[in-house]
MIVEXSE-847890 format. One record per residue: residue in three letters; x, y, z of N, C-alpha, C in turn. Coordinates in steps of 0.2 Angstrom, whole numbers, padded with zeros to 4 digits, always signed. Layout:
<kollums>
ALAXYZXYZXYZ;...
</kollums>
This chain:
<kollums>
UNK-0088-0028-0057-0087-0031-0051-0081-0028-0048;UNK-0081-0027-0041-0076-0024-0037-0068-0029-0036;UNK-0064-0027-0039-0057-0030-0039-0051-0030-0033;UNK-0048-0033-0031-0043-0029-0028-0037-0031-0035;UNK-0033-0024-0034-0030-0024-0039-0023-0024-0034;UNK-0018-0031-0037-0009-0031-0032-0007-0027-0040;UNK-0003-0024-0037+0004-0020-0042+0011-0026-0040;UNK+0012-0026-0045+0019-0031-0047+0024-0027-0049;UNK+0029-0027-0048+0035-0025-0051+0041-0030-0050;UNK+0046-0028-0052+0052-0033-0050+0055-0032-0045;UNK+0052-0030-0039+0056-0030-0033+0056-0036-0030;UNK+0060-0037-0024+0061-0043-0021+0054-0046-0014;UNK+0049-0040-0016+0042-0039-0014+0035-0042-0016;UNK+0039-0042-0024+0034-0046-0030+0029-0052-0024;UNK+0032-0056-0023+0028-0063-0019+0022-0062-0014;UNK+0027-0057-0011+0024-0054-0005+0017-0050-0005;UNK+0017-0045-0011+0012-0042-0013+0007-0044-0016;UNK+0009-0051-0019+0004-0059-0022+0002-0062-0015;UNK+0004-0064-0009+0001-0067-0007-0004-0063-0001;UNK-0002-0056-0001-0005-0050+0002-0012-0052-0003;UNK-0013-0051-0008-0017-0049-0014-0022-0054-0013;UNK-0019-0062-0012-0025-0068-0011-0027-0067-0005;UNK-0023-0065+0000-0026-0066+0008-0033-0059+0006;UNK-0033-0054+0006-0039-0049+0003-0044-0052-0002;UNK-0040-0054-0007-0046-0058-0011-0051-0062-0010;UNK-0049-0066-0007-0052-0073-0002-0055-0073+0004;UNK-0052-0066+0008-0056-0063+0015-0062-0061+0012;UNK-0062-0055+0007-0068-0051+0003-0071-0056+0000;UNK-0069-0058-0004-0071-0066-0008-0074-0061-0016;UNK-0067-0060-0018-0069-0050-0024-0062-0055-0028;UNK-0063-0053-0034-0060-0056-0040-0052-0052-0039;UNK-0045-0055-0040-0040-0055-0040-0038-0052-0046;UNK-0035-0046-0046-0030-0042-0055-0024-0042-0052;UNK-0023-0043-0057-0013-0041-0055-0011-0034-0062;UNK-0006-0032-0057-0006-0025-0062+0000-0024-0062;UNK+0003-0025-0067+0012-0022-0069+0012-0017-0073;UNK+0014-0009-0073+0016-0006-0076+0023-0006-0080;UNK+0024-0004-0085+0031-0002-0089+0032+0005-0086;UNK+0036+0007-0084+0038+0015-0084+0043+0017-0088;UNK+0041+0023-0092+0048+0023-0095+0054+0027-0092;UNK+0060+0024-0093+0065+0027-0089+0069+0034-0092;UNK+0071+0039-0091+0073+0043-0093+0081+0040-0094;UNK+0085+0041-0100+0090+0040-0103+0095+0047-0103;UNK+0101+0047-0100+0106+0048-0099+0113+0048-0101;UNK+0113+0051-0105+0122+0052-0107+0123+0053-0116;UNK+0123+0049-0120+0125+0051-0127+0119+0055-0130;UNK+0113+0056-0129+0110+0060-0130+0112+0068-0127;UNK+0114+0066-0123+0118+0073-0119+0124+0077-0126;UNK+0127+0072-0128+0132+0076-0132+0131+0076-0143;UNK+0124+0074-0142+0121+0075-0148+0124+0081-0152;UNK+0123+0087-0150+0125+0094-0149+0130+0095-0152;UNK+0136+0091-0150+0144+0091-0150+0146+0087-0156;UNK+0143+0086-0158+0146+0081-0165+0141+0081-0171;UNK+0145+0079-0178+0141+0082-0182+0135+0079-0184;UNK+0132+0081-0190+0124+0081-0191+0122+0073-0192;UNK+0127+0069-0197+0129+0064-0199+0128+0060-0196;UNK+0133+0060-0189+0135+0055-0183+0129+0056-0181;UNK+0126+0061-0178+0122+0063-0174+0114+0058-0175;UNK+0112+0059-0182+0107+0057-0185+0109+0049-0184;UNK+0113+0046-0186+0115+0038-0184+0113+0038-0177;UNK+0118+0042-0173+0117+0039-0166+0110+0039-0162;UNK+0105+0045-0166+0100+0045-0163+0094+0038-0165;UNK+0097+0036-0173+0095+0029-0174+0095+0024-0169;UNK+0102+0026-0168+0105+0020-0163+0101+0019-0157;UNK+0099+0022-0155+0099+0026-0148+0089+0025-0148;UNK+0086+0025-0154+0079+0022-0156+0078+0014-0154;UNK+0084+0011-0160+0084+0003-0158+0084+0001-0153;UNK+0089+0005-0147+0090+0002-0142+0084+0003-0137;UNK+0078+0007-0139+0073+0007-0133+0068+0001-0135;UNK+0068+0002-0143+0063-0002-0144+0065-0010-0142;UNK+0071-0011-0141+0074-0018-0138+0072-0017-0131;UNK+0073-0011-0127+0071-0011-0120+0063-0014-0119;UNK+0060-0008-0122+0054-0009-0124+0051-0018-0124;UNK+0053-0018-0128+0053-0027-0130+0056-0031-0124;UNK+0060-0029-0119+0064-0035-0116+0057-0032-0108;UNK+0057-0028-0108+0053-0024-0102+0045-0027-0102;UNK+0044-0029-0109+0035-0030-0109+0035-0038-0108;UNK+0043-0044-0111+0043-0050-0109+0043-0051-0103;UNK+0048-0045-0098+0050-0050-0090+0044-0047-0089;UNK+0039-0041-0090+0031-0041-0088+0026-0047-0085;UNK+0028-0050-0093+0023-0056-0094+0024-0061-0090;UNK+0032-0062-0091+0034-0067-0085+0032-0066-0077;UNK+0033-0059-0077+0033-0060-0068+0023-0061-0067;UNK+0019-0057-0070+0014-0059-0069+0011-0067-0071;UNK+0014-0069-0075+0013-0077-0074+0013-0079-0069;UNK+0020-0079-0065+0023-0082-0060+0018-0078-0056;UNK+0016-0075-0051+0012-0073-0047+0004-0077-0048;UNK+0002-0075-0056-0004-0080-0058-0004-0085-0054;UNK+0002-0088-0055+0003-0096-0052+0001-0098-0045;UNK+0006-0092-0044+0003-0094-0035+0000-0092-0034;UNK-0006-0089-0035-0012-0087-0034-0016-0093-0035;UNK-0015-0096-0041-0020-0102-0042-0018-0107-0037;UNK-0012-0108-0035-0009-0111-0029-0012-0111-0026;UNK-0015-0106-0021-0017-0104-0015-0024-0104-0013;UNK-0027-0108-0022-0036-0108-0021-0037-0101-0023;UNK-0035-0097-0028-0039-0090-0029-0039-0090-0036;UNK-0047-0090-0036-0048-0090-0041-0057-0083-0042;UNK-0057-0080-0045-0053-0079-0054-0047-0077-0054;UNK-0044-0077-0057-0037-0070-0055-0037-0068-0065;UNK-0035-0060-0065-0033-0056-0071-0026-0054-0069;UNK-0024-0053-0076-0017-0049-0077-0019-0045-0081;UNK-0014-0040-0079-0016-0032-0086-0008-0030-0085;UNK-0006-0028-0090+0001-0024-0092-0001-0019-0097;UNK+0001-0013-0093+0002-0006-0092+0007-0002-0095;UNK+0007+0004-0099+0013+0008-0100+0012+0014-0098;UNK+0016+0015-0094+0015+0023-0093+0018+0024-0086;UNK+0012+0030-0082+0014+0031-0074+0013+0026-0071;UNK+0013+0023-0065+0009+0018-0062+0005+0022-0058;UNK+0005+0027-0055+0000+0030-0051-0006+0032-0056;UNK-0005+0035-0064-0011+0036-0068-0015+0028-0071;UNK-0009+0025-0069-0015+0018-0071-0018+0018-0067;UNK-0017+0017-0060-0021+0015-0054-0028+0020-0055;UNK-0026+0026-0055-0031+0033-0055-0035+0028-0062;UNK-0034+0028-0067-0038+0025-0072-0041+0018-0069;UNK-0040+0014-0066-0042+0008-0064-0047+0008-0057;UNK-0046+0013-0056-0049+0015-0047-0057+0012-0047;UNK-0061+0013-0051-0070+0014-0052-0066+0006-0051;UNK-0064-0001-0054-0063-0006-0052-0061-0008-0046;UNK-0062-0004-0040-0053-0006-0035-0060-0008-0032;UNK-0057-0011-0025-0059-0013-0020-0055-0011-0014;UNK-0050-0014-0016-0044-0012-0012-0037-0013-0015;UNK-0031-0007-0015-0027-0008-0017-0020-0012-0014;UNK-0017-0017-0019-0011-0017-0012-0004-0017-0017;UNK+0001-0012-0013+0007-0012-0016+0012-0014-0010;UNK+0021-0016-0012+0022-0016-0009+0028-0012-0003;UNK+0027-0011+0001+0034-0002+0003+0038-0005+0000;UNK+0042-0007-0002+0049-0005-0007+0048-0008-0012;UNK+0050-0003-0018+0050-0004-0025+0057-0006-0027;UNK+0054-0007-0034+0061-0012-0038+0068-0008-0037;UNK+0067-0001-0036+0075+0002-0036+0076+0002-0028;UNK+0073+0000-0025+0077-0004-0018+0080-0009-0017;UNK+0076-0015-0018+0079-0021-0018+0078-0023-0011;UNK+0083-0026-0009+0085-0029-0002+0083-0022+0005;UNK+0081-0015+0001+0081-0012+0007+0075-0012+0011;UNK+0072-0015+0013+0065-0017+0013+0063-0010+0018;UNK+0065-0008+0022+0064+0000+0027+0063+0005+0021;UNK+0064+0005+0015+0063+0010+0010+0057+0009+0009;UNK+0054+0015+0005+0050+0016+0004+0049+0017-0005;UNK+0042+0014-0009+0043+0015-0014+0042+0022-0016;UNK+0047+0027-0023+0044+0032-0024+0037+0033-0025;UNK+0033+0029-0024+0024+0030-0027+0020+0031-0021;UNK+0023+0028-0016+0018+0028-0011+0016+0032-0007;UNK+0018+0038-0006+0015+0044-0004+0010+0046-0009;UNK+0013+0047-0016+0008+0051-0022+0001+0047-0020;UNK+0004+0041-0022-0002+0035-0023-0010+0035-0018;UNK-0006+0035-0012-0012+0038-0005-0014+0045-0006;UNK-0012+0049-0008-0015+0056-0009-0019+0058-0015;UNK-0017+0052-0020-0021+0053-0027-0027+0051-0026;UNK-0029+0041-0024-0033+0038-0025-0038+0039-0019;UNK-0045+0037-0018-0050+0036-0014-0052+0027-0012;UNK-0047+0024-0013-0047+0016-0013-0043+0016-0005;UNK-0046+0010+0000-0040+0009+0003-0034+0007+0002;UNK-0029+0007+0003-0023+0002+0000-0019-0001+0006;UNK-0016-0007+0004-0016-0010+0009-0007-0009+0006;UNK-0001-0009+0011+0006-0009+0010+0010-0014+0013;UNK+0012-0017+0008+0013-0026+0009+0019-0027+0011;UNK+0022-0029+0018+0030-0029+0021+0032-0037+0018;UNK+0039-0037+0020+0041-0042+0018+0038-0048+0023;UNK+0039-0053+0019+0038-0061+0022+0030-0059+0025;UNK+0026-0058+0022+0017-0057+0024+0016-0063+0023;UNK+0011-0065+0030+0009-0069+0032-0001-0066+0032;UNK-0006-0068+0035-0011-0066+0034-0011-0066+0042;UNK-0011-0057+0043-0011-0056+0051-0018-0058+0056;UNK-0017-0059+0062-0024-0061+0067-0023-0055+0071;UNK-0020-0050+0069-0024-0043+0075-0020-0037+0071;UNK-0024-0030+0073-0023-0024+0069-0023-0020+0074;UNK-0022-0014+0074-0020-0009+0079-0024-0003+0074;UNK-0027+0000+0077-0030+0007+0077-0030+0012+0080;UNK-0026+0017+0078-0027+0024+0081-0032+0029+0083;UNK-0037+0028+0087-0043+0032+0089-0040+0038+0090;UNK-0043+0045+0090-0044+0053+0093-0051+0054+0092;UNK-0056+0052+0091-0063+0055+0094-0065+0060+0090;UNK-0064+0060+0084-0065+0064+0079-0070+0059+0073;UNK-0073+0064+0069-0079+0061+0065-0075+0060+0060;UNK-0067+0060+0057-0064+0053+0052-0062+0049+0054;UNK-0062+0050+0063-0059+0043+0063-0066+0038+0067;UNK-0071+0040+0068-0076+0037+0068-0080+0033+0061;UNK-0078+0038+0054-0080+0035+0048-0074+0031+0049;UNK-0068+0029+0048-0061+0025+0050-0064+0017+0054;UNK-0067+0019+0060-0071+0014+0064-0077+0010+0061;UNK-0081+0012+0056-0087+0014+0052-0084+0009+0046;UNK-0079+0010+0041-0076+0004+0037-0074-0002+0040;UNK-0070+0000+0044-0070-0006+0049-0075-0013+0047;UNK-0078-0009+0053-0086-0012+0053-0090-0017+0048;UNK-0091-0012+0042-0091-0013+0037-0090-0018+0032;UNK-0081-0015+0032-0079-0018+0026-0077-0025+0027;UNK-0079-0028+0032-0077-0034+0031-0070-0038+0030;UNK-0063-0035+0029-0057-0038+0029-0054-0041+0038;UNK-0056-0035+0041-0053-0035+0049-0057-0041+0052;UNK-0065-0044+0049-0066-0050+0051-0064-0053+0056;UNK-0064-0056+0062-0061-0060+0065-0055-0062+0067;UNK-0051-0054+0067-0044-0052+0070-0047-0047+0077;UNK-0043-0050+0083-0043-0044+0088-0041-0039+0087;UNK-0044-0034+0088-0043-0026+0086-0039-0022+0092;UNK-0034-0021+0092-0031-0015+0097-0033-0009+0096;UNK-0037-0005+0100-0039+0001+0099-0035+0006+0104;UNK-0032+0012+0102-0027+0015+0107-0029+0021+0106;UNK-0031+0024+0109-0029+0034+0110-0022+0034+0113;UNK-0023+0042+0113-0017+0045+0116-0021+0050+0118;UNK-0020+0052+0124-0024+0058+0130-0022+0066+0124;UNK-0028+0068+0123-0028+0077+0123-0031+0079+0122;UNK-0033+0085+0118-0037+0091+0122-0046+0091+0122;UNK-0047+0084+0118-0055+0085+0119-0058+0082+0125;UNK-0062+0086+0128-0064+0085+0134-0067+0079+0135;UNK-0069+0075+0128-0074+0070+0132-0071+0064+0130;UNK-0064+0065+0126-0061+0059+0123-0063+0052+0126;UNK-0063+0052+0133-0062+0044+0137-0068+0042+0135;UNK-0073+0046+0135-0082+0044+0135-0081+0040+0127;UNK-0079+0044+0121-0079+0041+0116-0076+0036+0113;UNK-0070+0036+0117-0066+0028+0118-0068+0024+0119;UNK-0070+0024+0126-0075+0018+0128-0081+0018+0124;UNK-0085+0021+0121-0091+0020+0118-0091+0016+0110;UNK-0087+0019+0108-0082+0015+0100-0079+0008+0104;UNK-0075+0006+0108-0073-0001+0111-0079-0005+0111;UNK-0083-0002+0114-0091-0005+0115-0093-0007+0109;UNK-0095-0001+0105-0098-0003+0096-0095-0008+0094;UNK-0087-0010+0096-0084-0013+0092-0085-0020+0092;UNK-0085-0020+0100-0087-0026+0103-0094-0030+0104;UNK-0098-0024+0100-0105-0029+0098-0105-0030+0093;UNK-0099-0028+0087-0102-0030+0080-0099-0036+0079;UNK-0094-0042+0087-0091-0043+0084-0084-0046+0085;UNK-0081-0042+0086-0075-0038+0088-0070-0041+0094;UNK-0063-0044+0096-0061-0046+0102-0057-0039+0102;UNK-0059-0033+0105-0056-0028+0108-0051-0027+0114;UNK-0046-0023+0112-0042-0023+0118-0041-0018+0115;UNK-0045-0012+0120-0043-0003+0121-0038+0000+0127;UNK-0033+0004+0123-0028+0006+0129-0029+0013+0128;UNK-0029+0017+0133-0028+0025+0132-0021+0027+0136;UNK-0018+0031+0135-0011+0032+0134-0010+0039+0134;UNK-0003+0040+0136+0000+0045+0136+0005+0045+0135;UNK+0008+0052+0130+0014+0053+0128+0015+0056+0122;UNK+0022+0056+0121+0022+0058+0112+0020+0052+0108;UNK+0015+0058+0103+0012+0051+0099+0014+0048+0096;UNK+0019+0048+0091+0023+0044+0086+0027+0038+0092;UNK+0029+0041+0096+0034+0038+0101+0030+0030+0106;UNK+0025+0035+0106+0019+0029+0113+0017+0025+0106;UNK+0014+0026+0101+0009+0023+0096+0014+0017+0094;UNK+0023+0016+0092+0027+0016+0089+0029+0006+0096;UNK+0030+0012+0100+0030+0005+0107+0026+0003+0107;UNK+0018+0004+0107+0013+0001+0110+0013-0005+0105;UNK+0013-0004+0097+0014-0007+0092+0020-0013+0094;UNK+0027-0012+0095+0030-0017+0097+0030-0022+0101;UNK+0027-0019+0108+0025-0022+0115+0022-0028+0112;UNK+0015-0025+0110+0010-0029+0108+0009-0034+0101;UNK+0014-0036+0099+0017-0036+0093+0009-0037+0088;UNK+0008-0030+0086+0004-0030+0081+0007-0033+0074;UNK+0001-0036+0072+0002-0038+0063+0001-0033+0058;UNK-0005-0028+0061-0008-0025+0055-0008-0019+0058;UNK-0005-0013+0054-0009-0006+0056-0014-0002+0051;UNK-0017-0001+0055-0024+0002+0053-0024+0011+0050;UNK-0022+0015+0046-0021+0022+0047-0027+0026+0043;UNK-0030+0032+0047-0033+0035+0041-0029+0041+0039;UNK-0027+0043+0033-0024+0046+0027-0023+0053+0030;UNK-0025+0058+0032-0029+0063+0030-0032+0067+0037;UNK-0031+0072+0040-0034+0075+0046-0031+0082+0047;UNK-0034+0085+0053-0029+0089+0056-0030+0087+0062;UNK-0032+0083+0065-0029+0084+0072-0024+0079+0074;UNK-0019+0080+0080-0013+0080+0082-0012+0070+0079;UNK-0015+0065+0080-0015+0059+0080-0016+0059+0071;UNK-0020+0061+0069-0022+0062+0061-0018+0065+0057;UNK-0013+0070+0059-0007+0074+0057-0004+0069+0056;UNK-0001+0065+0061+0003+0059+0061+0003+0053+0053;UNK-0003+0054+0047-0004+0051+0045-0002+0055+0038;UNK+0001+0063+0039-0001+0065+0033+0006+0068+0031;UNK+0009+0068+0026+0015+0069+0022+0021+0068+0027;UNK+0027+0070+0028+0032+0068+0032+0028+0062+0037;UNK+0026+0063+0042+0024+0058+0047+0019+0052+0045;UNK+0016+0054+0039+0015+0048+0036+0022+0043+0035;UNK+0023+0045+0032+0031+0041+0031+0036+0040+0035;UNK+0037+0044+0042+0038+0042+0047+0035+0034+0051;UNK+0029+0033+0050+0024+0030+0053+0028+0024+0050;UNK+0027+0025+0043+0028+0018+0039+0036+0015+0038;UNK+0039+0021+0037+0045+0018+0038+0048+0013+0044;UNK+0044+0016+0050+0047+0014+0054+0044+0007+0055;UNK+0038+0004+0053+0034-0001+0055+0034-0005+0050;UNK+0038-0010+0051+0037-0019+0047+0034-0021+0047;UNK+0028-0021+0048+0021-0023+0046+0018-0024+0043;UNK+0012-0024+0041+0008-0022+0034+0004-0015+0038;UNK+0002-0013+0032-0001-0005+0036-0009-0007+0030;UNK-0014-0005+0032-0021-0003+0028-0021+0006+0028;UNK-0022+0009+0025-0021+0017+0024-0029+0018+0022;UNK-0033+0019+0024-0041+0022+0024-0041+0029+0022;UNK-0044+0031+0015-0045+0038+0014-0052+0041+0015;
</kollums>
């Protein structure tokens, strides 16, 4: 059966990423895993000067310097067990039931890669445990992570609440019509109004498609509210989002054109950094 898998770690996002995880699992009505990886962390310093001292010391210290991982080790797969208990909780809190735990060692991007044939939907959340309080940061994985997997993933901001309206960036192009297509579909956007926005360019017939897509939407369903616009993209998309005070953005991953571009390496992360919101990222 198809899972949403939430990624835990010890950032100050942990709860957030939990209650992101029950709000999808109970919209989908698709069985709840929580997923903690161990990484291991590359060690620094007395290993460094092994070299410089003799055979004797050296073989001790590298003892040493054993016992102290496997204590890491051990202290790293306890607060695991902990924090995904604590997450368990809320979840059964919150009426979500089944819910799984699994703890992982290794990458967390090759867990996820290895768990994907289970995904439904992924959700992590933008800042990881080495930010903390920076919540405008982004976690190191999150770019890999959207460029590895074919799962949508959802990027869980602080203080998540379960939004009533999403914003999508339309251009008239056949990804972003599959993009409208899962929508539709997949069932999460359910009975949120949908903001559909372009930005004016070079395809002749954009406006005919806009309107025609707003249409579809609004027979499957849909309380639409379509804007077409002008400007720079990132700039007009960025306000339009503010004005409007969107809860959710909608992005697809991947393009070449000018709006789609917007989605992919640097201005992916532009996008995201800039928006305290939840974002959905469709591959």
């Amino acid at each position: 059966m198809e899972k949403i898998i939430a990624c835990i770690d010890g950032s100050v996002l942990a709860n957030d990423v939990c209650n992101a995880g029950v709000w999808v699992a109970q919209k989908l009505n698709k069985p709840l895993m929580f997923l903690h990886t161990i990484e291991k962390q590359q060690q620094h310093g007395a290993d460094d000067l092994t070299g410089a001292i003799g055979l004797g010391a050296r073989s001790a210290l590298l003892a040493e310097m054993a016992s102290l991982d496997e204590q890491r080790g051990k202290v790293a797969l306890q607060l695991g067990k902990g924090m995904l208990e604590h997450v368990v909780q809320l979840a059964h809190d919150q009426g979500c039931e089944p819910v799984e735990q699994k703890q992982r060692h290794g990458d967390f991007v090759e867990a996820l890669i290895e768990l994907e044939k289970q995904a439904r939907l992924i959700v992590v959340g933008r800042s990881g445990e080495g930010h903390q309080q920076n919540f405008k940061a982004l976690g190191s994985h999150i770019e890999h992570l959207i460029r590895q997997v074919h799962t949508p993933v959802l990027i869980a901001s602080k203080d998540f609440t379960a939004p009533t309206n999403f914003m999508l960036a339309y251009d008239g192009r056949a990804t972003a019509d599959k993009a409208v297509e899962r929508i539709i579909s997949g069932g999460l956007l359910r009975g949120m109004t949908c903001h559909l926005v372009t930005i004016k360019n070079n395809e002749s017939d954009i406006e005919q498609k806009f309107e025609q897509t707003a249409q579809r939407l609004r027979k499957q369903g849909f309380d639409v509210k379509a804007e077409f616009i002008e400007g720079e993209i990132f700039a007009s998309l960025a306000e339009y989002q503010a004005a409007n005070k969107i809860e959710l953005m909608v992005m697809g991953a991947f393009g070449h054109s000018k709006i789609r571009q917007l989605f992919l390496g640097s201005n992916t992360l532009r996008m995201i950094e800039s928006s305290q919101v939840p974002l959905v990222v469709l591959r």
